[in-house]
N, C-alpha and C positions, 0 to 999 in steps of 0.2 A: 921575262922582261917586266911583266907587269905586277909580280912581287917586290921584284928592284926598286920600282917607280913610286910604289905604296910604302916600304921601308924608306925611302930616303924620304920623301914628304912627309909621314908619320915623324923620324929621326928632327927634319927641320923643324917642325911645328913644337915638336918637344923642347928643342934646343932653344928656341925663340923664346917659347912658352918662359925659361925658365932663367935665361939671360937677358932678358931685353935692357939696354943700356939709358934705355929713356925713360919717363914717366908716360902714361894714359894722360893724353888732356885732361883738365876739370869735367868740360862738357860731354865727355864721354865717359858711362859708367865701366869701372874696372871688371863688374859681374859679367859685363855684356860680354865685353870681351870675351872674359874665361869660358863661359857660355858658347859662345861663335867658336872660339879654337876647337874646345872640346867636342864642339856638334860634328866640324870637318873633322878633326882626331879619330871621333867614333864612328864616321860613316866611311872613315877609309881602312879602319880597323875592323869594323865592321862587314865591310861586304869581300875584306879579306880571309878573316878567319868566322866570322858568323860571334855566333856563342863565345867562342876563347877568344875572339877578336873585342867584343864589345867586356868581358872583365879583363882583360888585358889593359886596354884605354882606360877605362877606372882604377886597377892599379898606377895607371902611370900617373894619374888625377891626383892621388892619394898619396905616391911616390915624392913628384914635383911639390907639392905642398909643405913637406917632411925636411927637405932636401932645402929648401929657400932659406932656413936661416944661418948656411954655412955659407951662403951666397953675398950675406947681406942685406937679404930682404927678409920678411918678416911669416909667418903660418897666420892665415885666417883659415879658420872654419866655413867661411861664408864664399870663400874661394871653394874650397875642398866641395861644397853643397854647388854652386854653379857650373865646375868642371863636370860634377857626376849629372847634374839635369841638364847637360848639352850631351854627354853620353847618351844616355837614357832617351831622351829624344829622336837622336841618331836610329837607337835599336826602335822606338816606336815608328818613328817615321819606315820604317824599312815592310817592320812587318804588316803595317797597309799595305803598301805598296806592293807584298809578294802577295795578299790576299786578294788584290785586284786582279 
């Protein structure tokens, strides 16, 4: 049940990730976002698959970015750089935490 739960959340956040119908307000920066998605992405990839979990979530970083201009929207690098430091994050934030 609780792989279920972590694939379909992963699957939405993806799906979101890479549809969203709307713009980011002004007032809120688009990094942050991909940042925040990607933090939840890699800590629920993360503490599913560990190691294969956190480059799994970076391919799909790398994937989504790739994948955006058959959508309509456009590939930033600077995207691809804020999905991977909200990964990365994820994986550091963890490994405190199991050092504690």
């Amino acid at each position: 049940m609780r792989k279920m739960l972590i694939c379909t959340v992963a699957l939405a956040v993806l799906t979101g990730a890479m549809l969203l119908p709307f713009g980011i307000p002004e007032c809120i920066s688009d990094k942050a976002v991909h940042f925040t998605v990607f933090l939840i992405l890699g800590a629920l990839m993360i503490s599913y698959g560990g190691r294969r979990g956190a480059l799994l979530a970076l391919l799909c970083a790398l994937i989504i970015e790739c994948v955006q201009p058959l959508t309509g929207r456009t590939f930033e690098n600077t995207d691809m750089i804020a999905n991977a430091t909200g990964v990365m994050t994820a994986w550091i934030c963890r490994k405190r935490c199991l050092q504690k």
